[in-house]
C-alpha positions as a Markdown table, in Angstrom:
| # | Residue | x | y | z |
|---|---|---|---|---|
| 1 | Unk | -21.4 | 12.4 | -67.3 |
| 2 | Unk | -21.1 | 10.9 | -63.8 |
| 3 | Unk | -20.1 | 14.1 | -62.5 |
| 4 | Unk | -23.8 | 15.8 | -63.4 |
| 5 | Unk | -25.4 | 12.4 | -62.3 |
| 6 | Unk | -24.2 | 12.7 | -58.2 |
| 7 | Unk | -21.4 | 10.8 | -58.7 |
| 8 | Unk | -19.6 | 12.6 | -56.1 |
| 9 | Unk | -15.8 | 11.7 | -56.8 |
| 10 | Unk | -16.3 | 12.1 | -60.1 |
| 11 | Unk | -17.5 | 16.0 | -58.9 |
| 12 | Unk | -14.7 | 16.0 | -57.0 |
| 13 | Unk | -12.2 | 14.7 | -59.9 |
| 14 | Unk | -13.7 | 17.5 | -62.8 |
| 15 | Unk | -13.3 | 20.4 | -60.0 |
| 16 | Unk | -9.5 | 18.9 | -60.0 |
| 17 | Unk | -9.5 | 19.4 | -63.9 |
| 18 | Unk | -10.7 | 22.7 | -63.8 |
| 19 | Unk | -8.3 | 23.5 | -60.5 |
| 20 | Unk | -5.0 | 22.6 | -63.0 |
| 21 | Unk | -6.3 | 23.3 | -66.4 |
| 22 | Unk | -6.2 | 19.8 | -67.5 |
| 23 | Unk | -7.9 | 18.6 | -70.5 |
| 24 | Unk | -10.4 | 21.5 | -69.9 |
| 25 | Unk | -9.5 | 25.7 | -69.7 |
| 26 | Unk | -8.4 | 26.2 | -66.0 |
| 27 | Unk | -11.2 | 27.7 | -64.2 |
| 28 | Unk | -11.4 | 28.2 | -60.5 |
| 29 | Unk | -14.6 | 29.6 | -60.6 |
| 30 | Unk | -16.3 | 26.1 | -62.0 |
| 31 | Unk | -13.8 | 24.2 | -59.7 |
| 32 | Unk | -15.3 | 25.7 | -57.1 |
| 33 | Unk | -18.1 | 24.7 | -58.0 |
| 34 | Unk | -17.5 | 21.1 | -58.8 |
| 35 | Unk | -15.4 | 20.6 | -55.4 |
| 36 | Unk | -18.8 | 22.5 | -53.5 |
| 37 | Unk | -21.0 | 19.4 | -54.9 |
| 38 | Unk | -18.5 | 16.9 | -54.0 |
| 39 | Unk | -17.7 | 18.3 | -50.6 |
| 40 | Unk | -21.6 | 18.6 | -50.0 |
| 41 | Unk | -21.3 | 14.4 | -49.9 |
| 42 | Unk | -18.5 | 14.6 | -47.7 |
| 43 | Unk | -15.5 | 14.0 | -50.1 |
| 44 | Unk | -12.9 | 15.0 | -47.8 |
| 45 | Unk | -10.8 | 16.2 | -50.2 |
| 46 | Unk | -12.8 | 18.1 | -52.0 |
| 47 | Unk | -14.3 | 20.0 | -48.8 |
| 48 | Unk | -9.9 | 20.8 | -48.5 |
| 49 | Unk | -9.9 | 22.1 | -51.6 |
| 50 | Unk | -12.9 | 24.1 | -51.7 |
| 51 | Unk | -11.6 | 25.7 | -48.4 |
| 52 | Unk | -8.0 | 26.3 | -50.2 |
| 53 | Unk | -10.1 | 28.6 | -53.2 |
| 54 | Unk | -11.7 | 30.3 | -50.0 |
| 55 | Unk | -8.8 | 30.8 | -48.5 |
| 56 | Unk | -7.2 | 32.5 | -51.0 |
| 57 | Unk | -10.0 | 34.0 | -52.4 |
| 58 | Unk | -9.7 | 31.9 | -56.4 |
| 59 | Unk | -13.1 | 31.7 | -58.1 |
| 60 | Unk | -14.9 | 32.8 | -54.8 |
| 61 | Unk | -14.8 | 35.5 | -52.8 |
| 62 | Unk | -12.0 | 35.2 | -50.1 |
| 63 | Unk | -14.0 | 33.8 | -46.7 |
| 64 | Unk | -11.4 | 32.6 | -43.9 |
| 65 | Unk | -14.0 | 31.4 | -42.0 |
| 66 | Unk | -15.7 | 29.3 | -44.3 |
| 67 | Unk | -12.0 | 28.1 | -45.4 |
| 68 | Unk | -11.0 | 26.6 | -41.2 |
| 69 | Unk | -14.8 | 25.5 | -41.6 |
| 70 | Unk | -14.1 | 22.9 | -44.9 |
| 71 | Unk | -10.9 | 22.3 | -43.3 |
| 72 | Unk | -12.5 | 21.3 | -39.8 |
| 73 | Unk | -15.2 | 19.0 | -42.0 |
| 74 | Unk | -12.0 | 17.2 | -43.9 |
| 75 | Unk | -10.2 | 16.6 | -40.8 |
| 76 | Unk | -12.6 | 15.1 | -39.0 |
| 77 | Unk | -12.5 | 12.5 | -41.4 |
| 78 | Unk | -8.7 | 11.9 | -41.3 |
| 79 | Unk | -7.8 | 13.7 | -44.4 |
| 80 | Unk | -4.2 | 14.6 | -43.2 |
| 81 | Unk | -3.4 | 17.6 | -45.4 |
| 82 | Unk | -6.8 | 19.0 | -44.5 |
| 83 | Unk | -5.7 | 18.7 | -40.3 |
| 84 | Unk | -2.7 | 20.4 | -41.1 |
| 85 | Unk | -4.4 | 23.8 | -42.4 |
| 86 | Unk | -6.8 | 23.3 | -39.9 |
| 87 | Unk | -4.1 | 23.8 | -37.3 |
| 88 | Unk | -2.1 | 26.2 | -39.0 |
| 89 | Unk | -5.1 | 28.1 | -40.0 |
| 90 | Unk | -5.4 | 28.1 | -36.1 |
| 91 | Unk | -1.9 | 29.4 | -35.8 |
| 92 | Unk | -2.3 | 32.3 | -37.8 |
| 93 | Unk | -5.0 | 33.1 | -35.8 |
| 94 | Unk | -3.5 | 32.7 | -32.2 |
| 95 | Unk | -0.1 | 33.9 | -33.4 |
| 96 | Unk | 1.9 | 31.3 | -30.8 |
């Protein structure tokens, strides 16, 4: 219920249910969209994960750029996992 009242962790909790099939049939598709509501209220995490189901294309249609783009927006606010694709997103692209 908090979830489809705003309640933006709880968004970004169900898209986690969905993600792992917990308690629920896993669906990337509706995690996708759960983590999208949460990461438009700037749940860090949530914008990480959405850019993970981007990234490899689960429940969306594969969009790098939109992936380095979630992962850029959950850096900036010190979600550490979320820095570390940024920059290794980054890698891939430079090829060092």
């Amino acid at each position: 219920m908090a979830a489809k009242q705003n309640h933006a962790e709880a968004q970004h909790s169900l898209g986690d249910l969905y993600s792992r099939g917990l308690g629920v049939i896993q669906n990337d598709t509706e995690a996708a969209n759960w983590y999208r509501r949460a990461a438009a209220q700037n749940i860090a995490g949530a914008q990480r994960k959405l850019g993970d189901l981007y990234r490899q294309g689960l429940g969306i249609p594969k969009d790098l750029a939109m992936a380095v783009k979630l992962y850029r927006e959950a850096a900036k606010q010190g979600d550490r996992v979320g820095q570390y694709n940024l920059g290794y997103s980054y890698k891939l692209v430079v090829r060092i």
